[in-house]
N, C-alpha and C positions, 0 to 999 in steps of 0.2 A: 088657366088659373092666374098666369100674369097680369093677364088681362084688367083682373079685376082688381089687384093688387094697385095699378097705375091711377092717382086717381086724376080727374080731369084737367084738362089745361086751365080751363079758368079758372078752379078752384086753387090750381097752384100758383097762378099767376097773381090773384087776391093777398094769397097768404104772402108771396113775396112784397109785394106791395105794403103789407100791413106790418111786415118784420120791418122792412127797409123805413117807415112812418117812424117806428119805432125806435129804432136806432139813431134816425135825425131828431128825435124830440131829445133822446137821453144824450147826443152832444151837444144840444143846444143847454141841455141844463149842466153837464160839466163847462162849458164854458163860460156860463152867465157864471159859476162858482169861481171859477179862474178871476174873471174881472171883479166880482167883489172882493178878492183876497188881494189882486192888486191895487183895486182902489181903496179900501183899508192899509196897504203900506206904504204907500203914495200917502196918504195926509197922515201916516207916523212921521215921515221921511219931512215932509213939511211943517211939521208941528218942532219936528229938532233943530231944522233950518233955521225956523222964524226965533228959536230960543235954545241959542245953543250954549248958554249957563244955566238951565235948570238940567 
C-alpha cells in the first residue's frame, strides 16, 4: 500500500520545479514593490532638497 501512496519521481520533481517558479516570481514582485516605495521617497527626499522653504 505504500507503494502507491509514493507518487512518482517526475511528477514530484515538476511540482518542485513549479513551487520553486513560483516563489521566484512572488520575490521578484515584492521586490519591484520594494524599488517603487524607494524610488517614490527618493524624489520626496529630492523634492525637499531642491525647496527647502516650502
Amino acid at each position: 500500500m505504500a507503494e502507491h501512496l509514493k507518487k512518482p519521481f517526475k511528477d514530484s520533481l515538476s511540482d518542485i520545479k513549479e513551487r520553486m517558479k513560483e516563489k521566484r516570481n512572488q520575490k521578484w514582485l515584492t521586490l519591484s514593490k520594494v524599488s517603487q516605495i524607494s524610488t517614490v521617497k527618493c524624489k520626496r527626499a529630492s523634492k525637499i532638497l531642491e525647496y527647502p522653504d516650502v
